[in-house]
N, CA, C and O of each residue as an XYZ file, in Angstrom:
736
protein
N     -32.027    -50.167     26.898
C     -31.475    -51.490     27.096
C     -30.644    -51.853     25.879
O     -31.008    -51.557     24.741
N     -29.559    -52.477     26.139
C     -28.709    -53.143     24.809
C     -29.330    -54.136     24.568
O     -30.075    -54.619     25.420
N     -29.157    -54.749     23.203
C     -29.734    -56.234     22.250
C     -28.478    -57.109     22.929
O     -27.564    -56.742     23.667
N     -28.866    -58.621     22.288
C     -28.221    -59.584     22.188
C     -27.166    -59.553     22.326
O     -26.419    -58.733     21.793
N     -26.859    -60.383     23.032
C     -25.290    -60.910     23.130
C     -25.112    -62.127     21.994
O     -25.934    -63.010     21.750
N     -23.846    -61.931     21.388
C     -23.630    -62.552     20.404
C     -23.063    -63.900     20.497
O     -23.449    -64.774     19.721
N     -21.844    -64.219     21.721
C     -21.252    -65.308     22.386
C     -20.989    -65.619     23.559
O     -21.019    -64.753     24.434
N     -20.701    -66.811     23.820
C     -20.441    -66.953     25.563
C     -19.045    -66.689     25.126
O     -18.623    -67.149     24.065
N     -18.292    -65.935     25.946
C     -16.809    -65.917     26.474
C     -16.566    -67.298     27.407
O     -17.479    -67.969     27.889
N     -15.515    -67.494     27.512
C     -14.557    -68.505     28.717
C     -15.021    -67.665     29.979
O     -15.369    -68.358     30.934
N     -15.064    -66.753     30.090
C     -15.237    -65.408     30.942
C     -16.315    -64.213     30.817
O     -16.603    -63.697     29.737
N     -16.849    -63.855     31.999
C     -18.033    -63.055     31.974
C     -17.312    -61.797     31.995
O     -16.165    -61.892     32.431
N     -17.693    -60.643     31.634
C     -17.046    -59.566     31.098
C     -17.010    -59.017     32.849
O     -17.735    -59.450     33.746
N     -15.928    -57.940     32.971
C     -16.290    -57.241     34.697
C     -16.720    -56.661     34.817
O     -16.797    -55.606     34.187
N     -17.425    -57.111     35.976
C     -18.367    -56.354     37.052
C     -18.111    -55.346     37.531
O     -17.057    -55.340     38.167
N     -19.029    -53.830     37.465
C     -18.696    -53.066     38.048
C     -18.637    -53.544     39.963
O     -19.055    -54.612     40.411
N     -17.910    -52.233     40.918
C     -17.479    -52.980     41.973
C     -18.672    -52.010     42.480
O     -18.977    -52.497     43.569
N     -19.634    -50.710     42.216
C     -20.521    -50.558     42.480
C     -21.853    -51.349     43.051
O     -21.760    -52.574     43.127
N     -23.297    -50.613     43.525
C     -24.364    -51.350     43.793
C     -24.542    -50.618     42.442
O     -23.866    -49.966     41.647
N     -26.259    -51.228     42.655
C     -26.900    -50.465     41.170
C     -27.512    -49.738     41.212
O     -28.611    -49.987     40.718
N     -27.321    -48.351     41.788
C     -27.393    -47.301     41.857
C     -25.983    -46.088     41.440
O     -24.794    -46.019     41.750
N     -26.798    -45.378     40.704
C     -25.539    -44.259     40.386
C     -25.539    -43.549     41.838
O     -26.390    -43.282     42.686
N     -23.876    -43.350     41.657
C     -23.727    -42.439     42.853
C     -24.005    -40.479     42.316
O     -24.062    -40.095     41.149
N     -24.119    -39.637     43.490
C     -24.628    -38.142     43.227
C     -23.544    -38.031     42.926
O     -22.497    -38.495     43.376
N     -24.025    -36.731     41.311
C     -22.425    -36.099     40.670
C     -22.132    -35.109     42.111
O     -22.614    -34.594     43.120
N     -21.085    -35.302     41.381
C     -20.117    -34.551     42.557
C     -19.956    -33.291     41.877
O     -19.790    -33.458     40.668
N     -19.948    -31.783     42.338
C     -20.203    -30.480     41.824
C     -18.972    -30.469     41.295
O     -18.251    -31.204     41.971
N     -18.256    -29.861     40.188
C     -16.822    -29.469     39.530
C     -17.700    -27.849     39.004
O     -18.662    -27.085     39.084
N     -16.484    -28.176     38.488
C     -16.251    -26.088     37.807
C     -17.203    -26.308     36.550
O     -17.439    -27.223     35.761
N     -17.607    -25.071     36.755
C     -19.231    -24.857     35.575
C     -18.372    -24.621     34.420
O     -17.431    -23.851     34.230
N     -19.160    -25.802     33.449
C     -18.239    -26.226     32.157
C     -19.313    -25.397     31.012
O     -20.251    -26.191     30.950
N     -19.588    -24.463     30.274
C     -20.410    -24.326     29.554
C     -20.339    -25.284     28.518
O     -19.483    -26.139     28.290
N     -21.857    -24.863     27.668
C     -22.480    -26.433     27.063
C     -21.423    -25.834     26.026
O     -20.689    -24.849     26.102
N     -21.648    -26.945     24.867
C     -21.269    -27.020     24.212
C     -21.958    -27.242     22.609
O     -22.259    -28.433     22.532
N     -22.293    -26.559     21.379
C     -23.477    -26.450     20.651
C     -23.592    -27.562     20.122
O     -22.490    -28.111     20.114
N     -24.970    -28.655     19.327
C     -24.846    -29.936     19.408
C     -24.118    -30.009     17.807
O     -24.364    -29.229     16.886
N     -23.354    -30.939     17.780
C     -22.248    -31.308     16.663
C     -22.147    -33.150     17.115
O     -21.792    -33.585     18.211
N     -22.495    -33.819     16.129
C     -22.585    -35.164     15.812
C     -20.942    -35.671     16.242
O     -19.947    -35.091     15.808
N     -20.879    -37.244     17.474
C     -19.201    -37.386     18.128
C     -19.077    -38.295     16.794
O     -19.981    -38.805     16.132
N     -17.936    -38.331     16.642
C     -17.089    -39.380     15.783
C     -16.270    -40.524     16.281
O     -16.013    -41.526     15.613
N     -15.861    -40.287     17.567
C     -15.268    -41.158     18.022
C     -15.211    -40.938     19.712
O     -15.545    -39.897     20.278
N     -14.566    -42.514     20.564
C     -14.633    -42.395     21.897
C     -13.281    -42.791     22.368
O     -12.587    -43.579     21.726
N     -12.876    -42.210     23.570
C     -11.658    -42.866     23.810
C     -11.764    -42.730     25.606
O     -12.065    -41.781     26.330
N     -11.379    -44.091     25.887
C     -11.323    -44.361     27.243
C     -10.059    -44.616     27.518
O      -9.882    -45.819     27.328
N      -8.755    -43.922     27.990
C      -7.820    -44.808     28.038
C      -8.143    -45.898     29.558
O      -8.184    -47.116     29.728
N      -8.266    -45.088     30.159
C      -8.294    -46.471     31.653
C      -8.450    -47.836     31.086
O      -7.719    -48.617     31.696
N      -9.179    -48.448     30.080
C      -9.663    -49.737     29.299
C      -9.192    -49.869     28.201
O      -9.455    -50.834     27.484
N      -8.371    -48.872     27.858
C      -7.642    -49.174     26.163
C      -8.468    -49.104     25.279
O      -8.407    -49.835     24.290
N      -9.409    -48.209     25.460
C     -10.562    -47.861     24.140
C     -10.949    -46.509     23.303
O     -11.293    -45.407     23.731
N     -10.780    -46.962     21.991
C     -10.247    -45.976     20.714
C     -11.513    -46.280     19.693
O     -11.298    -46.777     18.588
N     -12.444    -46.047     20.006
C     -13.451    -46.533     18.999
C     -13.872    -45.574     18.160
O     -13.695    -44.415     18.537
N     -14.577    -45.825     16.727
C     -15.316    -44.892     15.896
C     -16.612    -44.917     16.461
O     -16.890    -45.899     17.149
N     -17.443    -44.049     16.309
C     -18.998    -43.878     16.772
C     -19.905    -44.257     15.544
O     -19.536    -44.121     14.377
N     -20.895    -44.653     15.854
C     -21.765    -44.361     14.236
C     -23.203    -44.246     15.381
O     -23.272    -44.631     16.548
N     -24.185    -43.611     14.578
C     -25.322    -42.920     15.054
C     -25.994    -44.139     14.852
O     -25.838    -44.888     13.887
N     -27.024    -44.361     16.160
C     -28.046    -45.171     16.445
C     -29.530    -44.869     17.214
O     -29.580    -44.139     18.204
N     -30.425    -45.354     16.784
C     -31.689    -44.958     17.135
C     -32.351    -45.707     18.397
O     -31.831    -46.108     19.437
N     -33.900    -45.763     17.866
C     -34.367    -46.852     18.276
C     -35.161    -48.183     17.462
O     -35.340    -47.796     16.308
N     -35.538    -49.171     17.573
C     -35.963    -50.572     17.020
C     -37.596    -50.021     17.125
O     -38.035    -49.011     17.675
N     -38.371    -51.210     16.296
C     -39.782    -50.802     16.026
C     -40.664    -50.843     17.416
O     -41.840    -50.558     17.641
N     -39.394    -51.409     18.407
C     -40.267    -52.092     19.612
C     -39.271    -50.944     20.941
O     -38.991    -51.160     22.120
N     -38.966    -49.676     19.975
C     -38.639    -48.496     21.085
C     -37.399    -48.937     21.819
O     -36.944    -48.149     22.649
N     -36.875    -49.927     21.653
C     -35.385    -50.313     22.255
C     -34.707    -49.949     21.597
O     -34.834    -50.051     20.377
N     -33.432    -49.212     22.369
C     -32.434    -49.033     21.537
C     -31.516    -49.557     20.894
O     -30.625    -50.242     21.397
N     -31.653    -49.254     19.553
C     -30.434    -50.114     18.806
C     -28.742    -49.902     19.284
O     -28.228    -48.997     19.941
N     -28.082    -51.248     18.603
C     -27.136    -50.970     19.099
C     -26.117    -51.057     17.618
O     -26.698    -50.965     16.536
N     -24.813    -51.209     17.642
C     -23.874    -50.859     16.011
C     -24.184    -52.066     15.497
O     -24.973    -52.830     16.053
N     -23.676    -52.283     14.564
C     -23.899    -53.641     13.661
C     -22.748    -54.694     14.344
O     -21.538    -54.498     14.459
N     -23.427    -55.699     14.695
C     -22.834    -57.288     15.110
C     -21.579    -57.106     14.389
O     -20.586    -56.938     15.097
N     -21.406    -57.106     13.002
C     -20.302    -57.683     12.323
C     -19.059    -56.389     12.951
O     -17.868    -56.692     13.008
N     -19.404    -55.404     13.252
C     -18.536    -54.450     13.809
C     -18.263    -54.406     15.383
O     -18.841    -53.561     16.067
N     -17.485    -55.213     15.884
C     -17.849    -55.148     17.186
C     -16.677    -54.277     18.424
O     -16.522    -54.410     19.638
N     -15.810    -53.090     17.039
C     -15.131    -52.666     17.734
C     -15.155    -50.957     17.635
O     -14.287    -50.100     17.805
N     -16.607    -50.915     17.271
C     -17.513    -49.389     16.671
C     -18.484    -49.254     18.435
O     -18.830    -50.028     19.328
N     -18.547    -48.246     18.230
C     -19.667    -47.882     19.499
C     -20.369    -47.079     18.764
O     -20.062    -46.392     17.789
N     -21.512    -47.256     19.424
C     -22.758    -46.181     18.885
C     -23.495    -44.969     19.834
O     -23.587    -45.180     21.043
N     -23.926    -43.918     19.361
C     -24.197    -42.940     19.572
C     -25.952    -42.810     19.298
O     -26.489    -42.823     18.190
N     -26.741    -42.669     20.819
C     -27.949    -42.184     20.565
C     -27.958    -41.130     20.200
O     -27.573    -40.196     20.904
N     -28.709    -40.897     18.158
C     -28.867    -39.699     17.630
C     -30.027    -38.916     18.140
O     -30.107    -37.760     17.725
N     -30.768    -39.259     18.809
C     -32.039    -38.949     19.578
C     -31.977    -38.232     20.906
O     -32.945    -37.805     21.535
N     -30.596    -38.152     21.273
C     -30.503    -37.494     22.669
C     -29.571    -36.421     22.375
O     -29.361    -36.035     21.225
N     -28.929    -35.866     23.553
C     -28.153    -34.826     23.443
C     -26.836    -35.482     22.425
O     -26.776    -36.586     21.883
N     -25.975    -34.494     22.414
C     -24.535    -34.537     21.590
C     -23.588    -34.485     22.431
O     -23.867    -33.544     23.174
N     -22.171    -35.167     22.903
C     -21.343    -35.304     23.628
C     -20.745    -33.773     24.126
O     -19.680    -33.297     23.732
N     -21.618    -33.172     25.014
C     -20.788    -31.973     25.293
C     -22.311    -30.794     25.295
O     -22.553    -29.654     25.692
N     -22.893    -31.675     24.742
C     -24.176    -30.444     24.678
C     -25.037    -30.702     26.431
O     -24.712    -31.688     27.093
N     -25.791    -29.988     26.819
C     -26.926    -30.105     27.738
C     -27.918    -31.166     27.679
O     -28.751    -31.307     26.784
N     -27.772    -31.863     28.649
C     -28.258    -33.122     28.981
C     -27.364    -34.166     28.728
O     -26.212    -34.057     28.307
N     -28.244    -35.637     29.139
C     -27.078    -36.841     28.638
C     -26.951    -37.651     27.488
O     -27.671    -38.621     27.247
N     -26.049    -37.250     26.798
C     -25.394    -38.096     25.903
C     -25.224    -39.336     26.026
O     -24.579    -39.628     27.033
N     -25.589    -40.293     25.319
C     -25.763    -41.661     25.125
C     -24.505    -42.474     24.282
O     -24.051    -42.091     23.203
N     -24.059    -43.673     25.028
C     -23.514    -44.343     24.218
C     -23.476    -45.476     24.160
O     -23.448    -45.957     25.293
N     -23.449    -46.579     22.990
C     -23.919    -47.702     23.061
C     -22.655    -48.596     22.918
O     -21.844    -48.044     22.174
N     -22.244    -49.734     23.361
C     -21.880    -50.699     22.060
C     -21.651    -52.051     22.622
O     -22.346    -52.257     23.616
N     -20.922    -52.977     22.296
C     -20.852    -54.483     22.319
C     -20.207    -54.790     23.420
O     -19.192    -54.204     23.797
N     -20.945    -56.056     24.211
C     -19.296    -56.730     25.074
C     -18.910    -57.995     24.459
O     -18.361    -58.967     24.977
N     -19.169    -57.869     23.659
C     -18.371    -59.471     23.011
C     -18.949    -59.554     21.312
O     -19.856    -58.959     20.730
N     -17.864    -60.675     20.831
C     -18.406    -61.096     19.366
C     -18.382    -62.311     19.348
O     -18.466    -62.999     20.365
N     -18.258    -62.772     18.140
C     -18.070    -64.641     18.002
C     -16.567    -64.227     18.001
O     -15.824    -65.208     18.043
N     -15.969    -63.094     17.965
C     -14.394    -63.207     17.267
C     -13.644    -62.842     18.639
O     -12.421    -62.757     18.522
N     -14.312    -62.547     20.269
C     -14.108    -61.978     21.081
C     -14.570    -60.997     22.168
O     -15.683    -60.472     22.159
N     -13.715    -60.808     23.023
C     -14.216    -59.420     23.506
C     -14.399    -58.182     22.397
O     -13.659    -58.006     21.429
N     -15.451    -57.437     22.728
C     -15.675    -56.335     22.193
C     -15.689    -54.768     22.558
O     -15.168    -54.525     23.647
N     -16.338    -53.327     21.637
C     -15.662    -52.497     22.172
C     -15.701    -52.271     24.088
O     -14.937    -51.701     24.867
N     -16.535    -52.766     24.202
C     -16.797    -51.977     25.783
C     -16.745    -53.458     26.835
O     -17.215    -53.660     27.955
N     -16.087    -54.187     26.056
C     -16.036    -55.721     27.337
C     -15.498    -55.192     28.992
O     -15.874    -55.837     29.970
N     -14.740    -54.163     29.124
C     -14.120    -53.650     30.174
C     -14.828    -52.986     31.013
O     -14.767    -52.982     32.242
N     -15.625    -52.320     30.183
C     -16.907    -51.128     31.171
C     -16.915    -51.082     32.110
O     -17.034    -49.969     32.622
N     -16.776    -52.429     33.070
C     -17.152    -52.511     34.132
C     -15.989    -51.902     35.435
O     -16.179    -51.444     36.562
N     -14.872    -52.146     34.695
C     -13.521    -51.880     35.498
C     -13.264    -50.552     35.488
O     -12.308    -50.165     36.161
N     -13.995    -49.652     34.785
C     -13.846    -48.147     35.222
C     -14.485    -47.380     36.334
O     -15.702    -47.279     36.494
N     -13.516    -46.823     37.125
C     -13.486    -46.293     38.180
C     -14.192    -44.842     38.571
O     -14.335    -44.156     37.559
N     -14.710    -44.147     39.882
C     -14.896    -42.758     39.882
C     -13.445    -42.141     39.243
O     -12.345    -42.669     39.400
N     -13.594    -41.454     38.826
C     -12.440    -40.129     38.652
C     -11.326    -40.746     36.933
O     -10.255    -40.202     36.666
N     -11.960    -41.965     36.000
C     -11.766    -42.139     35.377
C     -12.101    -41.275     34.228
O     -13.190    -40.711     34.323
N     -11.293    -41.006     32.985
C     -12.077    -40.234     31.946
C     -12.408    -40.464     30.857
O     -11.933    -41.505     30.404
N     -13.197    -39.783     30.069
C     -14.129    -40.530     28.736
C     -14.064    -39.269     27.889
O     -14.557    -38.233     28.337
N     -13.266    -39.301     26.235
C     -13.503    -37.879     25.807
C     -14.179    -38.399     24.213
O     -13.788    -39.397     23.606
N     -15.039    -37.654     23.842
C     -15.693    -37.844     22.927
C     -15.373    -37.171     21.524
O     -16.183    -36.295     21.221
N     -14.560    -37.355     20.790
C     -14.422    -36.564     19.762
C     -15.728    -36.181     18.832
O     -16.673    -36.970     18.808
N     -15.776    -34.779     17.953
C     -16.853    -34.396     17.640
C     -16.238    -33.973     16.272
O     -15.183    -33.420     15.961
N     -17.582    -34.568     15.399
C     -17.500    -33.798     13.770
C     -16.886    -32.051     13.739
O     -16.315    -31.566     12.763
N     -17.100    -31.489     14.721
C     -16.724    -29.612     14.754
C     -15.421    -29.335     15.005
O     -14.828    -28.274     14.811
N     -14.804    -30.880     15.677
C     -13.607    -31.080     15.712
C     -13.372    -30.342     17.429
O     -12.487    -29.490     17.497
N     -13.853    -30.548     18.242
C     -13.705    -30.294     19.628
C     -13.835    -31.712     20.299
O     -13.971    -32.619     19.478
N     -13.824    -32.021     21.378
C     -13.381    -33.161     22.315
C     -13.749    -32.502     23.661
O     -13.351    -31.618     24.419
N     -14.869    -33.554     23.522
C     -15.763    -33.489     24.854
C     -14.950    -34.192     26.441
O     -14.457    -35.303     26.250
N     -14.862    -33.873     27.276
C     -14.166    -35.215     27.856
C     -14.988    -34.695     29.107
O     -15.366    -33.565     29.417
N     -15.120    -35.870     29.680
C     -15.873    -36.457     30.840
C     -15.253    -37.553     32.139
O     -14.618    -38.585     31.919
N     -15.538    -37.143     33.182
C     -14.551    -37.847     34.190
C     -16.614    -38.490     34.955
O     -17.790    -38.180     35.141
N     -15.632    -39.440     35.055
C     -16.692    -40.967     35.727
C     -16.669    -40.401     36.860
O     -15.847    -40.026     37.696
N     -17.905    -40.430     36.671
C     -18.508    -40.519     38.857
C     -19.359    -41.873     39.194
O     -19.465    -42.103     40.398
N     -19.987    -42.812     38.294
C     -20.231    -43.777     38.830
C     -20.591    -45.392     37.567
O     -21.142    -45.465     36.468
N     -20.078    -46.208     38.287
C     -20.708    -47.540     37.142
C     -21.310    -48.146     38.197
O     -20.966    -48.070     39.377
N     -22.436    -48.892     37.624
C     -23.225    -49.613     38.094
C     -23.918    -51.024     37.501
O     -24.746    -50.680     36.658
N     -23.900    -51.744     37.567
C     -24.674    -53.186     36.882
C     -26.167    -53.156     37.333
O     -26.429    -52.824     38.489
N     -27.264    -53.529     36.356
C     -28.574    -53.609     36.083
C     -28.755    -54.838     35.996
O     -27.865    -55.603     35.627
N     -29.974    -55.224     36.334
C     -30.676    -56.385     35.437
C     -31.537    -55.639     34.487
O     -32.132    -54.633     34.875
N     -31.661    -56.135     33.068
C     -32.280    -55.192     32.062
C     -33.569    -55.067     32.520
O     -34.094    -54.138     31.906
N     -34.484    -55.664     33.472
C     -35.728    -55.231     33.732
C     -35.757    -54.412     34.443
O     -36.841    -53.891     34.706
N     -34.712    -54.024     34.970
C     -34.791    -52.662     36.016
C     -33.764    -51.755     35.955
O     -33.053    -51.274     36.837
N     -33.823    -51.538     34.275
C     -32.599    -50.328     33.416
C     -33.373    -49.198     34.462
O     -34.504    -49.251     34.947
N     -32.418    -48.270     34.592
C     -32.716    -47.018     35.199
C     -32.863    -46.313     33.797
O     -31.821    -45.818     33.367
N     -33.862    -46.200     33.104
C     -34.517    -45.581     32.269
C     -33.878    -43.881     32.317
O     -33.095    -43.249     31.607
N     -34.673    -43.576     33.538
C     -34.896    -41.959     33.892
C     -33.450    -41.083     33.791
O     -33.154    -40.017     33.252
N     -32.621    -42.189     34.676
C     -31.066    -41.810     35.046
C     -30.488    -41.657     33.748
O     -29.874    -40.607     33.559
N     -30.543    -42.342     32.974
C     -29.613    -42.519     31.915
C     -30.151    -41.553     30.396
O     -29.363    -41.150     29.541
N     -31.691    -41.339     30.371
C     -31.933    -40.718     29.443
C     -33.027    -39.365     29.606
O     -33.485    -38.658     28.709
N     -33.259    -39.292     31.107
C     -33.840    -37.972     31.624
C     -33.234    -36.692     31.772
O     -32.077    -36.670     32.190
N     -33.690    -35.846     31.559
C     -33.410    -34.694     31.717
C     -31.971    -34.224     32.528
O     -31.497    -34.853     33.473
N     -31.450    -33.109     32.005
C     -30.041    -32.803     33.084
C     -29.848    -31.292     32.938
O     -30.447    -30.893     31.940
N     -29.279    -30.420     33.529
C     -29.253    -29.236     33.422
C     -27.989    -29.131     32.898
O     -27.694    -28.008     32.488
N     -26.884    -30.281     32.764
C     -25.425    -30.096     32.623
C     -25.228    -31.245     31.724
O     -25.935    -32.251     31.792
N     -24.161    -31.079     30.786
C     -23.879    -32.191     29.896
C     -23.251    -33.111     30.301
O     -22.022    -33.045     30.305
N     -23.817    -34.057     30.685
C     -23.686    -35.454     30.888
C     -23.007    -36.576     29.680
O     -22.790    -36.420     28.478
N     -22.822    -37.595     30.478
C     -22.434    -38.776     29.374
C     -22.759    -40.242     29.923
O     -22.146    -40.770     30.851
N     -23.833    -40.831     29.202
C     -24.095    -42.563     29.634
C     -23.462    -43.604     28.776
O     -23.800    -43.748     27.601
N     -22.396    -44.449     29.444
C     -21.880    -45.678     28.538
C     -22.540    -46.821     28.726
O     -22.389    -47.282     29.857
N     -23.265    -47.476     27.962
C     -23.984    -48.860     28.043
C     -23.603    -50.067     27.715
O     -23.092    -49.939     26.602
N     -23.552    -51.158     28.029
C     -23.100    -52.331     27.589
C     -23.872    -53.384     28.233
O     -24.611    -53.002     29.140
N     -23.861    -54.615     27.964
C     -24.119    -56.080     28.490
C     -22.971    -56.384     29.288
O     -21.744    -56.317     29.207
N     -23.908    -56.766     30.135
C     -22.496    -57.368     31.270
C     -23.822    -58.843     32.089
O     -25.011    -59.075     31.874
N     -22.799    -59.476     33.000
C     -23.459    -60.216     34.031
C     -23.341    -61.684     33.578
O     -22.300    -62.084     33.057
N     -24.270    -62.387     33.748
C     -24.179    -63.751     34.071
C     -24.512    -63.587     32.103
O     -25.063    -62.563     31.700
N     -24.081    -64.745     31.061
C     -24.919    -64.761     29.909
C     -25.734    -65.817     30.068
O     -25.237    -66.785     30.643
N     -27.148    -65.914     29.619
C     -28.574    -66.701     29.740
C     -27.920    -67.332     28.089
O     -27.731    -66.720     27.038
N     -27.764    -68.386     28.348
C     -27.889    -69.638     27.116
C     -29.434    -69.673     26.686
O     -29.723    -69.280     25.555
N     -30.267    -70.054     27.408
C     -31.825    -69.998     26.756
C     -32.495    -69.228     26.202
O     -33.408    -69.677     25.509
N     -32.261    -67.501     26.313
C     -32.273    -66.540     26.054
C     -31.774    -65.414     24.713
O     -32.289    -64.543     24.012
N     -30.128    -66.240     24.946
C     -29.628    -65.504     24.309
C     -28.288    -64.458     24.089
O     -27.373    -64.128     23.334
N     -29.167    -64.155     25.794
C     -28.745    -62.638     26.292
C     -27.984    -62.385     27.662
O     -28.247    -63.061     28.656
N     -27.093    -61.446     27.667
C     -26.342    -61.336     29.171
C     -27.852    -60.729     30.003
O     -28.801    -60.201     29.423
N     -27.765    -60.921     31.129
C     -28.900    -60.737     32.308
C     -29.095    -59.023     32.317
O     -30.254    -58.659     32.114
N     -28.106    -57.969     32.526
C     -27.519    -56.909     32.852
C     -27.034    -56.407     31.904
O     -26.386    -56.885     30.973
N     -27.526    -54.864     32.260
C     -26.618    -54.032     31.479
C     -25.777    -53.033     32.448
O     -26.469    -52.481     33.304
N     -24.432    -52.724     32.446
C     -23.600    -51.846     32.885
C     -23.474    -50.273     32.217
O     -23.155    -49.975     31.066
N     -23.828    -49.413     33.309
C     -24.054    -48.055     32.676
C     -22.754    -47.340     33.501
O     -22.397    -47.461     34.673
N     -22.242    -46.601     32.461
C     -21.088    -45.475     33.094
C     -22.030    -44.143     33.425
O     -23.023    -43.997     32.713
N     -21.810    -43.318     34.306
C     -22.404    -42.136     34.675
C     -21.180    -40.728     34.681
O     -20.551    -40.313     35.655
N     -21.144    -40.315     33.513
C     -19.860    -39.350     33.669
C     -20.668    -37.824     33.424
O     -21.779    -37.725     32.903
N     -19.775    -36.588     33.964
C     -19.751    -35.461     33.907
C     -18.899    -35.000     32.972
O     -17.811    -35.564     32.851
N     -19.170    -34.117     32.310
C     -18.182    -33.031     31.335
C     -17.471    -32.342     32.435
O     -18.037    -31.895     33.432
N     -15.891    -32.265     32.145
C     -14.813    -31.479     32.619
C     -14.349    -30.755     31.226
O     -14.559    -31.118     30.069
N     -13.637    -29.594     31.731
C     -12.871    -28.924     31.101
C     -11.972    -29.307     30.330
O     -11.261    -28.485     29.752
């Protein structure tokens, strides 16, 4: 699950046009893995996103952290899971908003099947990944399993806050997960 939302926008960030369920990857050409090497950076063009990565864990209370507030145009990288390109799914975290704005992943939601996601890596290779599904959550019913279970193929999960934001709370209701495959 992502932390706190930091501000109300004029505007709620978009909705994926999905249910909340990932749709089944769709089979492509057998991509071999790739050995694990720490990403440095993400780039989505479909959403205009060029971000640096920085490595993130988890909180004392097993949630995952997310980049630092004051950075809200950094995405973060679960150091705890696979590596962008390695076997299994790769994790990625970061903001939909600041006090100063939208943030890195305010768009998340507007990416499409057959959209792509490439991950640059410290070894200096570039992972890239084409979207097969987004979906919106309510954080009590994060698909846990989907997003950080097991995979035989290198995967990639994008996370963010999305949905209605709770004033009493704090917090947007939802989190929006990208579901992408490694391509060639």
């Amino acid at each position: 699950m992502v932390g706190t939302g930091v501000t109300v926008l004029s505007s709620n960030p978009p909705r994926p046009s999905g249910a909340g369920t990932p749709g089944p990857a769709r089979p492509g050409p057998a991509v071999p893995p790739l050995p694990r090497a720490d990403p440095v950076a993400v780039s989505i063009p479909a959403i205009g996103v060029d971000a640096p990565l920085v490595a993130v864990g988890v909180d004392d209370r097993g949630t995952l952290e997310v980049p630092p507030v004051d950075k809200p145009t950094v995405a973060g990288w679960y150091r705890h899971g696979a590596s962008p390109g390695e076997t299994g799914n790769a994790v990625l975290v970061g903001h939909v908003d600041s006090a100063a704005g939208p943030a890195v992943f305010f768009d998340l939601g507007r990416l499409r099947p057959g959209d792509t996601v490439r991950v640059s890596r410290v070894d200096g290779r570039v992972a890239s990944f084409v979207v097969e599904s987004v979906a919106s959550y309510p954080k009590d019913r994060f698909p846990t399993d989907e997003v950080y279970g097991p995979s035989t193929s290198a995967g990639l999960r994008v996370i963010t806050c999305g949905g209605r934001f709770d004033r009493s709370s704090g917090n947007y209701v939802d989190n929006v997960v990208v579901f992408a495959t490694r391509i060639p």
